[in-house]
C-alpha positions in Angstrom: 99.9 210.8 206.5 98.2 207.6 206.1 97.2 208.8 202.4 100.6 209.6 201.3 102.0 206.2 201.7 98.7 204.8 200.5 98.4 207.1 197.2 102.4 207.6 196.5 103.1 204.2 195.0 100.6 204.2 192.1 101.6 208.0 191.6 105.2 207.3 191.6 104.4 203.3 189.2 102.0 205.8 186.6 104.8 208.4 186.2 107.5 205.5 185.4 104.7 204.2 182.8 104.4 208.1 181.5 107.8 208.5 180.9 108.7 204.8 179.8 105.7 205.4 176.7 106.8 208.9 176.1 110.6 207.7 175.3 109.3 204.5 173.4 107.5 207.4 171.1 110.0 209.6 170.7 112.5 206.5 169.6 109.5 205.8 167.3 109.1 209.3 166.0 112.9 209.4 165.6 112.8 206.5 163.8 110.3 206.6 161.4 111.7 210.1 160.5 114.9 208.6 159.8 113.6 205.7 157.5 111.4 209.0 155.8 115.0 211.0 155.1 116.7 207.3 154.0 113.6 206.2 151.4 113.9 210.2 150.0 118.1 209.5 150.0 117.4 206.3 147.8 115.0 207.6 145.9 116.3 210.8 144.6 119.4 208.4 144.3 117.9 206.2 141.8 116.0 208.8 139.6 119.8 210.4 139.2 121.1 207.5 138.5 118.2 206.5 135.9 118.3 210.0 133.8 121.8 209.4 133.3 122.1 206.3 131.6 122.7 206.0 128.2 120.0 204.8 125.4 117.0 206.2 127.4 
């Protein structure tokens, strides 16, 4: 019994840490695919925009 309570509060402080880093890099992941689909947006955006003026 004595290495339950000696063992469960590093067990219990590394699975907060585990599942603290796994959501910071999922938000990451998340992220960086968002700015991805944004800079595609803009860019496809801009070439539209540049085929279609006038005097090219």
């Amino acid at each position: 019994m004595d290495y339950i309570a000696v063992l469960l509060p590093p067990i219990v402080v590394g699975l907060l840490f585990w599942f603290a880093m796994k959501s910071i890099f999922n938000a990451d992941k998340s992220e960086r695919q968002a700015e991805a689909r944004a800079h595609a947006e803009a860019e496809t955006r801009a070439k539209g925009q540049d085929s279609g003026t006038p005097g090219s």
